[in-house]
N, C-alpha and C positions, 0 to 999 in steps of 0.2 A: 559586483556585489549589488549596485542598486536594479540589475535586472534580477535576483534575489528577492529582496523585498518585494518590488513590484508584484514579482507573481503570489508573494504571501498578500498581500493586500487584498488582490483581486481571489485567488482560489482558496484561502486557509482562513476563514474567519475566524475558528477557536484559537490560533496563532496568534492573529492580529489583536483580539482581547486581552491575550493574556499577556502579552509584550508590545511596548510601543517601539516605533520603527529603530529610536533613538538605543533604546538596549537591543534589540538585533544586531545592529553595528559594532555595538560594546561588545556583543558577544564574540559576533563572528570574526571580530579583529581582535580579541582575544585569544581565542584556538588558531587565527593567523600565525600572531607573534608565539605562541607556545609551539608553532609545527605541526600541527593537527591536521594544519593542509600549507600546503605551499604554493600554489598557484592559480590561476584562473580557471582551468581546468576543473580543479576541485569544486569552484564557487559554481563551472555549470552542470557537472552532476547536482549538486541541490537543486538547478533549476531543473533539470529533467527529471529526478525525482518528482516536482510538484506537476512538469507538466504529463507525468501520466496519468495523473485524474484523467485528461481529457482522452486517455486509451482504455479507459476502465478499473484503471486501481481506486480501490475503494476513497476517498476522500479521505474520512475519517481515519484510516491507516496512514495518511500521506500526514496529516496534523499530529499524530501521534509521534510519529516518528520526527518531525522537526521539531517538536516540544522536547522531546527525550533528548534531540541534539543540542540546544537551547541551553536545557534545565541542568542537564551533566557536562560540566564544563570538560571529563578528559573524555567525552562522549567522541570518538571518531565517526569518520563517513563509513569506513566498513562496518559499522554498527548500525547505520541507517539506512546502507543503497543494498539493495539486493542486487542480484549479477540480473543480467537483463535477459539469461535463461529463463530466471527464478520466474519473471516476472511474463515472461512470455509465456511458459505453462500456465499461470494463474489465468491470462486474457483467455486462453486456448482453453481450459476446463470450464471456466465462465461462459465464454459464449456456446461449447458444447452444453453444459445443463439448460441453459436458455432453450436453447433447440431441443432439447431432449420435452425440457418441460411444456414446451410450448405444443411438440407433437404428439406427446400423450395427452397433451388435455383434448386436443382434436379429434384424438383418434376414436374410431367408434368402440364401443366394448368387444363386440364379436372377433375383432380383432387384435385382440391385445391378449398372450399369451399369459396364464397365470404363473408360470413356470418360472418365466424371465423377468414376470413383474416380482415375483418374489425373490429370485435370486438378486435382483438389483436395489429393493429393497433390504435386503440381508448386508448385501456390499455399504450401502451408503450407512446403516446404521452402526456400524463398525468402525467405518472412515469416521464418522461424526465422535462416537466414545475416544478414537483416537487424536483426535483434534482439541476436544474438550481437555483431554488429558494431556497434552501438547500445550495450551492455554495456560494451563495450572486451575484449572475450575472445575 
């Protein structure tokens, strides 16, 4: 547990605000004794949840979702970990837009097809309406 906290200390600061280390404990030895989790195991998926900040998950997702397991006491871990598919696609589309973005803005214009620029345009503006409405917004 305290290598738990530790890493909310150090990587979750809207965490660390909004709960002092003393109610994390309260907490998380709460969903202990109710069975929410049962072993140590459990205790290091949270920690590997926090430490994929340092693999590219967004931060602010990783605080959100420890709030949400926090603040909902019958809040489970399959409510908070994604499978480490989930989470492997997200790194893997991330660093492809990166490179995608990074070598259109390079690329000279005579070379960039309008064709495909539109049809990719077409696709993400789609993806995007579909994610907002995924969202609820």
């Amino acid at each position: 547990m305290h290598q738990v906290l530790n890493l909310i200390e150090k990587n979750l600061p809207k965490v660390e605000t909004q709960f002092k280390r003393e109610e994390i404990i309260d907490l998380l030895l709460e969903k202990y004794n109710k069975k929410i989790f049962t072993n140590v195991v459990h205790f290091r998926k949270i920690a590997d949840l926090i430490r994929s900040i340092k693999k590219g998950v967004p931060q602010k997702e990783v605080e959100e979702k420890i709030i949400y397991f926090l603040k909902n006491k019958d809040a489970t871990l399959k409510d908070i970990l994604e499978s480490s598919e989930d989470i492997a696609t997200k790194l893997n589309l991330k660093k492809t837009f990166n490179k995608l973005s990074e070598k259109l803005s390079k690329t000279s214009l005579k070379n960039i097809d309008y064709d495909s620029l539109l049809s990719l345009k077409e696709i993400i503006d789609k993806k995007l309406k579909e994610v907002l409405k995924y969202r609820g917004e």
